[in-house]
C-alpha positions in Angstrom: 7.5 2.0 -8.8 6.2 -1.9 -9.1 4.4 -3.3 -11.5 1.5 -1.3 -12.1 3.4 2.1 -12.7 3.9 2.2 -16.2 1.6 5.2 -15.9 2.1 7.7 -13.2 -0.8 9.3 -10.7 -2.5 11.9 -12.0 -1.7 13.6 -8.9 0.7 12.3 -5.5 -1.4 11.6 -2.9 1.1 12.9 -0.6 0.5 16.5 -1.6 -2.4 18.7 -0.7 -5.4 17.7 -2.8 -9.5 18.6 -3.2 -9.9 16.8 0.0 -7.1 16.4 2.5 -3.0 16.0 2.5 -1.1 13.6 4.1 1.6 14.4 6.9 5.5 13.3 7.2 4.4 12.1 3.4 2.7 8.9 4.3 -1.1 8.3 3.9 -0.9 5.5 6.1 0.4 7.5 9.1 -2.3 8.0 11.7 -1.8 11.4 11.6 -3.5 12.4 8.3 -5.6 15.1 7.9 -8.2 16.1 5.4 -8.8 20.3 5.0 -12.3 21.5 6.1 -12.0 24.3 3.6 -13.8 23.8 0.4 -15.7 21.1 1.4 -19.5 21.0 2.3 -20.6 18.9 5.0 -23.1 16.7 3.9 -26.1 14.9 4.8 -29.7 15.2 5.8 -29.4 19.0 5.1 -26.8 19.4 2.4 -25.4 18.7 -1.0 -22.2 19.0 -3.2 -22.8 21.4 -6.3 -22.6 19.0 -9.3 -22.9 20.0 -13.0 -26.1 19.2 -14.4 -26.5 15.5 -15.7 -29.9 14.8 -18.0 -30.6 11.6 -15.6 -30.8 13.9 -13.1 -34.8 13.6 -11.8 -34.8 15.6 -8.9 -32.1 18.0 -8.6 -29.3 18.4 -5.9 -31.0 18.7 -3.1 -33.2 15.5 -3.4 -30.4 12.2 -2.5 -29.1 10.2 -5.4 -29.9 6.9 -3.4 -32.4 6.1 0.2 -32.3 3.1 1.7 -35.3 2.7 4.0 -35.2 -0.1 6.3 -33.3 -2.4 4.6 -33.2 -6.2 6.6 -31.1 -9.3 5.7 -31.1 -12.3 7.6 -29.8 -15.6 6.4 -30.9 -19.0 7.3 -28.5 -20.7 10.2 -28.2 -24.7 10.3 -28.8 -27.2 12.2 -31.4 -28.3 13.7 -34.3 -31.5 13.2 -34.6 -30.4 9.3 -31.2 -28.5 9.0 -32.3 -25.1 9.3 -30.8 -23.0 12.6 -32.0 -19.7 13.6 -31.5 -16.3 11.0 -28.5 -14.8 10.9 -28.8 -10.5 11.5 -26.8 -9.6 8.9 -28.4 -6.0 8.3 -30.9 -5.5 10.5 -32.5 -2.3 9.8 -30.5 0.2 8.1 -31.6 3.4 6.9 -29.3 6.2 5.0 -28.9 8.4 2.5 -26.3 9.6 -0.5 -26.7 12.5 -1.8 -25.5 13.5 -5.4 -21.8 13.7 -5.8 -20.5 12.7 -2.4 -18.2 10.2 -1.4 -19.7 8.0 1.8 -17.3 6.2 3.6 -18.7 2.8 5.1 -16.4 1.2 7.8 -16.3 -1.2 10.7 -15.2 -4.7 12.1 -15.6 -7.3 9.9 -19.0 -9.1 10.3 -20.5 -5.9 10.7 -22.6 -6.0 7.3 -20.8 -3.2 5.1 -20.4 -6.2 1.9 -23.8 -7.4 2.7 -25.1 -3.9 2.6 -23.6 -3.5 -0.7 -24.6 -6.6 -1.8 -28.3 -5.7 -1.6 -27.6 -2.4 -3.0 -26.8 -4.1 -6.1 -29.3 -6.8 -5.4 -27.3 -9.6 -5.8 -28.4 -10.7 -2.8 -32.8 -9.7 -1.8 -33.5 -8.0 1.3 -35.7 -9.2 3.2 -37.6 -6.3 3.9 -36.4 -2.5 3.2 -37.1 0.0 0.3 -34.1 1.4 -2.2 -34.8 4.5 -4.0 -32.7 6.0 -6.3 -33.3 9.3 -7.6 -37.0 9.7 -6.2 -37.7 6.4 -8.1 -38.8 3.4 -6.0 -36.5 -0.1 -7.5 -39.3 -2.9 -8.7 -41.5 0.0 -9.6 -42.7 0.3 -13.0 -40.6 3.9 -13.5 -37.3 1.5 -12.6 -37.0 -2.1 -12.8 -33.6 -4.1 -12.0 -31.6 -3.7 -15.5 -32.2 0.2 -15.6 -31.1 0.2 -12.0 -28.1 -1.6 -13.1 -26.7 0.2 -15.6 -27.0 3.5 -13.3 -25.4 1.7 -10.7 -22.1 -0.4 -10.3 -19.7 -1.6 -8.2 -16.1 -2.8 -7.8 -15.0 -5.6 -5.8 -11.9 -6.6 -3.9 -10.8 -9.5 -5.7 -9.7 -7.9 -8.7 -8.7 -12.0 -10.2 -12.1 -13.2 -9.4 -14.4 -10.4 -10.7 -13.3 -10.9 -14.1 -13.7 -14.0 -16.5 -10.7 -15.5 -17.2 -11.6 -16.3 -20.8 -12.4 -13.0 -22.0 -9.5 -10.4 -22.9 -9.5 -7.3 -21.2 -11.1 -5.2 -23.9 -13.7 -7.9 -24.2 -14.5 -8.1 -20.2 -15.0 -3.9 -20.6 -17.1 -4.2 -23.6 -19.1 -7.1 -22.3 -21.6 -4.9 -20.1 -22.2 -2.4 -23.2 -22.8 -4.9 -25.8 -25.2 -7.2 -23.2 -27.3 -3.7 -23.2 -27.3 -2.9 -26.4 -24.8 -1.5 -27.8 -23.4 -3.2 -31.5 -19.8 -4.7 -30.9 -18.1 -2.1 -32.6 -19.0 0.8 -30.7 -18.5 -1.6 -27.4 -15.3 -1.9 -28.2 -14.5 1.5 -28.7 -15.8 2.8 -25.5 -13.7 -0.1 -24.3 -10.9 1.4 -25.7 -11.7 4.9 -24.3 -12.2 3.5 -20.7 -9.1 1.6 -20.6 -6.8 4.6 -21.7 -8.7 7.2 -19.3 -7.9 4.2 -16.4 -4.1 4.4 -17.5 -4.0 1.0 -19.4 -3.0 1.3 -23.2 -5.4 -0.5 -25.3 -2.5 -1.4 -27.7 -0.7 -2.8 -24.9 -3.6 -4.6 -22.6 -6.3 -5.0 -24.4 -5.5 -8.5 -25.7 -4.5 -9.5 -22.6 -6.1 -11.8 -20.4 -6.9 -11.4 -16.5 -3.3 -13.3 -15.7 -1.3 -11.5 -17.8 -1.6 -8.0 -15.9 -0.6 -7.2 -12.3 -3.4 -6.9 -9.5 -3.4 -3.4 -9.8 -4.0 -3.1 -13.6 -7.1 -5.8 -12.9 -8.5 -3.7 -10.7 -8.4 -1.0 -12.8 -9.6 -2.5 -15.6 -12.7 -3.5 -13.0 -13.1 0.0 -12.4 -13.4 0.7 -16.5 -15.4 -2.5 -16.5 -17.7 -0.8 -13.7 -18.0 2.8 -15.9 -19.0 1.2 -19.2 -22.3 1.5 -18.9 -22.2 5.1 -17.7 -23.2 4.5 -13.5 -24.2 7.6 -11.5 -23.1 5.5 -8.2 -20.3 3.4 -8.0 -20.1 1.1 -4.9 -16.3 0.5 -3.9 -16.4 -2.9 -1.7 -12.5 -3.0 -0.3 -11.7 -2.2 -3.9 -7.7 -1.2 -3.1 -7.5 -3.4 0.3 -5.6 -6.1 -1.7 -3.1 -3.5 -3.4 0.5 -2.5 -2.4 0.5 0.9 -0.8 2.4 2.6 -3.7 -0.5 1.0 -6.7 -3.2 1.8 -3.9 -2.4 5.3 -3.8 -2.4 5.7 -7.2 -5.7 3.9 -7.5 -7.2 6.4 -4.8 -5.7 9.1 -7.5 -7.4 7.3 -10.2 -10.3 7.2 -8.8 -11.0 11.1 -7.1 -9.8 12.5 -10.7 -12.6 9.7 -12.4 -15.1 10.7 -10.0 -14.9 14.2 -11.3 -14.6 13.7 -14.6 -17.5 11.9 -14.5 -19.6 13.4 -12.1 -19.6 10.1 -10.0 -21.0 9.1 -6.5 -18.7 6.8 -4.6 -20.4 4.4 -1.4 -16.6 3.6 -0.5 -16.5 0.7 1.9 -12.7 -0.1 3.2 -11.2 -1.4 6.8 -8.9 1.7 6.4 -10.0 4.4 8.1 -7.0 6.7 6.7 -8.0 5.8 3.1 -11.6 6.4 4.1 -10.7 9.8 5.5 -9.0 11.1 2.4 -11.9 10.0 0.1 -14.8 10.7 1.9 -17.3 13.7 2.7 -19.4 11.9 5.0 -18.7 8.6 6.8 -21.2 5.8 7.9 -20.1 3.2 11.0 -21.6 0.0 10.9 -21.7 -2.5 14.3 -23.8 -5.5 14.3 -26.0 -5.0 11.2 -26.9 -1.9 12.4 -25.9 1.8 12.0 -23.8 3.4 15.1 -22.9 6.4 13.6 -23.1 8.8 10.8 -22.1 11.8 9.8 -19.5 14.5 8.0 -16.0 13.0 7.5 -14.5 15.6 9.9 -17.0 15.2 12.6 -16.9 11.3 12.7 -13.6 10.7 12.5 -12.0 13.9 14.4 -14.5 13.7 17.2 -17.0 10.7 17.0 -19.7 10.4 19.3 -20.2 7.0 19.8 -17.9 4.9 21.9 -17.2 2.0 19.2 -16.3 4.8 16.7 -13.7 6.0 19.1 -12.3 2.9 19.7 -11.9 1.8 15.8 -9.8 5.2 15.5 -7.9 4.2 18.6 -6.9 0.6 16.9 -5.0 2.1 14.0 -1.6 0.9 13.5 0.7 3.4 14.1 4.7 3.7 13.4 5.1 6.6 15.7 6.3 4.4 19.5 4.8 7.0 21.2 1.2 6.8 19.8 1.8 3.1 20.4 -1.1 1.4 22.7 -0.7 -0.4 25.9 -3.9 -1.9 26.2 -6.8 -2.7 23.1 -9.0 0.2 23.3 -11.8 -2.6 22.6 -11.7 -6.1 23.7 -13.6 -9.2 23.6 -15.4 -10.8 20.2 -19.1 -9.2 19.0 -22.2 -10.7 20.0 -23.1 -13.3 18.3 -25.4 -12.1 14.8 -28.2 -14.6 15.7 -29.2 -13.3 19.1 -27.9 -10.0 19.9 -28.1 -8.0 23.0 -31.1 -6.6 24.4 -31.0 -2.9 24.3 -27.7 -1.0 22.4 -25.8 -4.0 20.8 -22.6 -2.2 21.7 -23.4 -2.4 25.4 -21.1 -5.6 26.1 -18.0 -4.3 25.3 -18.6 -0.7 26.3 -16.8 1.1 28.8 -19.3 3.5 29.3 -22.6 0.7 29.0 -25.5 2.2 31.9 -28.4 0.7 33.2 -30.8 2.7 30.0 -27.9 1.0 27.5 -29.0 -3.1 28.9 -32.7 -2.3 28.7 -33.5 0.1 25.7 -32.6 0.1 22.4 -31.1 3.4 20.6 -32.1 5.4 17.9 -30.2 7.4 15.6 -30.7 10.3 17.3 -28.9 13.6 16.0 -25.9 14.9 18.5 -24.6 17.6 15.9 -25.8 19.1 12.8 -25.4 16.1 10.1 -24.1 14.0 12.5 -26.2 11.1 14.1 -25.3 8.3 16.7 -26.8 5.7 18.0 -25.9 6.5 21.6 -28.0 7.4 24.5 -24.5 8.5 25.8 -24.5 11.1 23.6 -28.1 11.8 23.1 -29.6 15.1 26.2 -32.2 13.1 28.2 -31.6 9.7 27.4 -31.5 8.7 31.1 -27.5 7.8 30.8 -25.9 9.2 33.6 -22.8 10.8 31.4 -25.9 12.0 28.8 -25.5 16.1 28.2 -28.1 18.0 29.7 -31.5 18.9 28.1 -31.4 22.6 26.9 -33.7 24.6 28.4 -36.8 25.6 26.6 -36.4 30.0 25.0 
């Protein structure tokens, strides 16, 4: 079905898979669900079981990538010499991905989930913040930028614009392996390789250029693009927001069966909280350049914690007239970037905002096991009213 479905999906998407099945046979009904069984919850206590990679420094239970701290703020304009106040764009973030999961990143756009990703790759500099990736700090002498890179990749969503228009496909796949190294032949071969595994016949594509294939078929030939120089993370930035539904879901296929066969790790950032749902284990909210909530997949999204989390589940579009809205579970625009709120950011446009939320700032405090929220709401003894009680001491 359409134009990039000359090869099927490894698998239907509609059926029951590793992670979760859709209902009434449409992904993008609100009412999917993903299957607890078989799947660890993961986080700041646990890890998938992966097969043993040689890059592998530390083992399962230490996390493929920390970010500590991270900061971006970018110059505003205006003023006397043309330079306005900073613009928060991530303001403090701090998580973790542990080896072989999927981590969903979502919120409202100007939240900081592309910016994040964008200094995870560093093509933008943070400001201040440490990345680690496998126990080994980036800039140190044990990994500088272009070692970083090549274990580390990431797919955008303009599948026209990330790719040079004067190179062929086969020559846009090859370009990263020969740029490290690699002699032209054996570039091209792996080319080759990566473009059948993605479903795109080398015969048939590889001499073509980046207008002569459908926007599905660019994006996957990003995605070989991204795996030619053999990542161990892959950061998917809206990488199927731009597809039909039918090529999305096959991309989604493509990329839970490539993730296997490769023994990938996925940061998978998308405005689609159904997508999200069926490809992640955990699940990070963003609000603000800061972190709201985090946590297993199941826990965020079946009962979050934190009222902004609720309301972004509450704001899917549904085709069902009675799970049809009456009112916007959220209203009014975020606070402006370059001078937020005093205390929670949230606290303007929260139903549930108390005195505590005006005045002090939350931390990301732990509500359940895994599962952390910024929320004094949700947090025993926080001095919200609605806050659960503190356990009494054994």
């Amino acid at each position: 079905m359409g134009p990039d479905a000359q090869h099927p999906a490894h698998r239907d998407l509609r059926q029951p898979g590793r992670r979760g099945a859709a209902r009434r046979d449409d992904l993008h009904h609100l009412d999917l669900v993903q299957s607890s069984v078989g799947r660890p919850a993961l986080g700041h206590g646990g890890a998938p079981v992966t097969d043993l990679d040689p890059r592998d420094r530390g083992g399962p239970a230490q996390p493929l990538l920390t970010v500590d701290g991270l900061v971006k703020h970018f110059a505003g304009k205006g003023g006397l010499f043309g330079k306005g106040p900073a613009v928060r764009a991530v303001d403090g973030v701090d998580f973790t991905v542990m080896k072989g999961e999927t981590l969903g990143v979502v919120g409202e756009s100007g939240c900081g989930k592309s910016t994040t990703a964008r200094l995870l790759m560093q093509i933008a500099q943070q400001d201040k913040g440490d990345i680690v990736f496998d126990g080994e700090l980036l800039g140190s002498r044990a990994l500088d930028l272009k070692a970083y890179r090549r274990q580390v990749q990431m797919v955008f969503q303009d599948s026209y614009a990330s790719l040079n228009p004067r190179l062929t496909v086969e020559e846009s796949v090859a370009f990263g392996p020969k740029a490290h190294g690699l002699s032209s032949a054996a570039a091209l071969a792996r080319a080759h390789d990566l473009l059948r595994r993605v479903g795109l016949e080398p015969r048939r594509f590889g001499g073509r250029y980046p207008h002569e294939v459908s926007g599905g078929q660019r994006q996957r030939v990003n995605i070989a693009r991204a795996l030619a120089l053999e990542p161990r993370l892959l950061i998917l930035d809206e990488a199927v927001s731009a597809l039909d539904k039918s090529v999305e879901a096959q991309v989604l296929n493509l990329l839970t069966d490539l993730k296997q066969e490769f023994g990938l790790t996925y940061i998978f950032i998308s405005h689609d909280l159904n997508v999200v749902r069926f490809m992640s284990d955990r699940v990070m909210v963003m609000y603000l350049g800061r972190i709201a909530e985090i946590g297993p997949a199941d826990a965020i999204l079946g009962s979050p914690r934190h009222p902004y989390t609720a309301a972004l589940l509450a704001s899917q579009p549904s085709t069902d007239p009675n799970a049809r809205l009456e009112e916007a579970p959220l209203t009014g625009d975020p606070p402006n970037p370059i001078n937020p709120p005093p205390g929670c950011r949230f606290h303007t446009r929260c139903h549930f905002a108390a005195e505590v939320c005006q005045t002090r700032e939350p931390g990301l405090d732990p509500v359940a096991p895994a599962h952390f929220a910024a929320c004094h709401r949700a947090v025993a003894g926080s001095g919200h009213p609605d806050a659960p009680p503190v356990p009494l001491a054994a």
